[in-house]
C-alpha positions as CSV (number, residue, x, y, z in Angstrom):
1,X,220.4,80.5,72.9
2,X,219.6,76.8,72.2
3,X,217.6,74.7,74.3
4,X,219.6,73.7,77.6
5,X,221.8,76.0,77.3
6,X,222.8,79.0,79.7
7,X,222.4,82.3,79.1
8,X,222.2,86.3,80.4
9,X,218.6,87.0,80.8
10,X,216.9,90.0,79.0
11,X,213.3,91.1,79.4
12,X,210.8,93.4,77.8
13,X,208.1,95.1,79.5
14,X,205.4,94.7,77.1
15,X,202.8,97.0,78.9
16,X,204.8,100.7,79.5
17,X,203.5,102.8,77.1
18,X,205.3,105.4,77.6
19,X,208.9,104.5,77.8
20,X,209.3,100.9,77.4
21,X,211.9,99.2,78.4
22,X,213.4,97.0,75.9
23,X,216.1,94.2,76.4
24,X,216.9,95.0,80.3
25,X,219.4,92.8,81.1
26,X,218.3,91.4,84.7
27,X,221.9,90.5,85.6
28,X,220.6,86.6,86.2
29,X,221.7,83.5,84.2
30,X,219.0,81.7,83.1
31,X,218.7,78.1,81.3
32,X,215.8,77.6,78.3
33,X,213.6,75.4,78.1
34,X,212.5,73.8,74.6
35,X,209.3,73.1,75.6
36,X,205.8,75.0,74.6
37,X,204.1,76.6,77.3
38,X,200.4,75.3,78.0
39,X,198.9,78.8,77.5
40,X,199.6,78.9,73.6
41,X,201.9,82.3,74.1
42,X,204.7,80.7,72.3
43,X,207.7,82.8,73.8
44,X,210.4,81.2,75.0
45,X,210.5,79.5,78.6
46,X,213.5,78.7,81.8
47,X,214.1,75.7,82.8
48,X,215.9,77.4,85.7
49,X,217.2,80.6,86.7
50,X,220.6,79.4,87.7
51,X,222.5,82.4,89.6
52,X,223.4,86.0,89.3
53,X,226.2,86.9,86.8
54,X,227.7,88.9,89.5
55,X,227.8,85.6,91.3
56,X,229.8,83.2,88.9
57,X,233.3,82.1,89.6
58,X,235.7,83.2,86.7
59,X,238.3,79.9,86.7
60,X,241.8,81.1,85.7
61,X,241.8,78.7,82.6
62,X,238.8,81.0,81.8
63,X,235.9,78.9,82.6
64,X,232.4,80.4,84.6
65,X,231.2,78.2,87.6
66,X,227.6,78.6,88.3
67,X,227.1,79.8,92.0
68,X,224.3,77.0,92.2
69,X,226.9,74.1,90.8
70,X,229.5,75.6,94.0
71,X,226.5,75.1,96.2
72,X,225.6,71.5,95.1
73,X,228.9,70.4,95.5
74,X,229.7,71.7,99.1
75,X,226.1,72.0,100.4
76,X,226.4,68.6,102.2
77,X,229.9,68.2,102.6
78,X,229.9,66.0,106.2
79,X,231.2,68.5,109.0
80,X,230.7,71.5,107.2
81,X,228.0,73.8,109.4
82,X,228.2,76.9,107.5
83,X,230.9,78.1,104.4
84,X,231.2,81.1,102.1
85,X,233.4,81.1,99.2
86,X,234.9,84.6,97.8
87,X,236.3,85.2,94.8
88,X,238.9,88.1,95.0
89,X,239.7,90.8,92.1
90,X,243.4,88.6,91.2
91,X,240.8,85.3,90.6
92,X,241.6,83.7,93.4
93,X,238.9,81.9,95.8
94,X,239.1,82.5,99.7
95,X,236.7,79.7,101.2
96,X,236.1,80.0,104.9
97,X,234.7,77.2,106.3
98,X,232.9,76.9,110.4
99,X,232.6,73.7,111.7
100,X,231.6,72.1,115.4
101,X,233.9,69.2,114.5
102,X,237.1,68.4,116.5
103,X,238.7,66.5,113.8
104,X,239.2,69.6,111.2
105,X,242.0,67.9,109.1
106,X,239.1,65.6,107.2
107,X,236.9,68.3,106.7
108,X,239.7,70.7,104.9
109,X,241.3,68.3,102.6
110,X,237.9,67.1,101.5
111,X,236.5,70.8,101.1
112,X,239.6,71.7,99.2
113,X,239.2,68.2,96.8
114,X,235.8,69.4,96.4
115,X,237.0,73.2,95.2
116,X,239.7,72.1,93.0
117,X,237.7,69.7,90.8
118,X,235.4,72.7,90.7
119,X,237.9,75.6,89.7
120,X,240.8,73.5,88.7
121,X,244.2,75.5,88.7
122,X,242.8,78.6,90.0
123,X,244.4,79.7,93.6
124,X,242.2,78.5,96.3
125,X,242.8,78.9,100.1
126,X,240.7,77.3,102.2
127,X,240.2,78.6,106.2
128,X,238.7,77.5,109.1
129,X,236.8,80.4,110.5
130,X,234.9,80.1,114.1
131,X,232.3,82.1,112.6
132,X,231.0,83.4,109.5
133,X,228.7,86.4,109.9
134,X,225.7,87.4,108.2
135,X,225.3,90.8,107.1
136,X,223.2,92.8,104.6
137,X,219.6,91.7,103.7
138,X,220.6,89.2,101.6
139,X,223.9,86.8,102.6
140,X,225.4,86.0,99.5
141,X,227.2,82.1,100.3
142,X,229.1,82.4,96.6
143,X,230.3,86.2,95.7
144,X,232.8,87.3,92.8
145,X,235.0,90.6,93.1
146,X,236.0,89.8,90.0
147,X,235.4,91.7,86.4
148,X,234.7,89.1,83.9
């Protein structure tokens, strides 16, 4: 992988002796960094770990959207409280969205400009939902069902 560019992330346990485990694949997407680490080790470093690969939207024209891109895009959309954007198993994205705003028109048809610059042709319904709950120990705001 070349500097600044994405990547699945594998590591190595250097210090098992006994079984070591070698090439895990940690199931995160990673960017490198070109730079030298201060230490003198020499090994590779991230620039950023940028989502899990469970996480990424598959686009229909075949394209992976980072779950941290979908976030920067819709993080501070005005009137949006809370969203979470599924992607179903036939590609298509479900994005609810919960908002304390009486004017709700606005709010969709900028949330659904925002999602189809992101995933282009792929079929995208956006909801209004009064709420969206939290459940599990870790809420996952981006989520693929789809096999990539």
């Amino acid at each position: 992988m070349a500097s600044g560019e994405s990547g699945e992330l594998y590591v190595t346990c250097f210090h098992r002796k006994a079984t070591p485990i070698i090439r895990y694949p940690t199931g995160d997407i990673a960017r490198r960094l070109d730079d030298d680490c201060p230490c003198g080790r020499g090994l590779p470093m991230l620039r950023e770990i940028q989502g899990r690969t469970l996480d990424y939207i598959l686009t229909n024209a075949g394209r992976h959207v980072s779950p941290h891109v979908v976030l920067n895009v819709l993080t501070d959309t005005p009137g949006v409280d809370q969203f979470k954007i599924t992607q179903k198993e036939d590609l298509s994205i479900e994005v609810r969205i919960k908002t304390d705003m009486s004017e709700t028109e606005p709010i969709l048809k900028d949330v659904t400009h925002r999602c189809s610059e992101l995933f282009g042709e792929t079929p995208l319904d956006v909801k209004l939902v009064d709420r969206i709950d939290i459940t599990g120990p870790k809420f996952r705001t981006v989520e693929s069902k789809a096999s990539s």
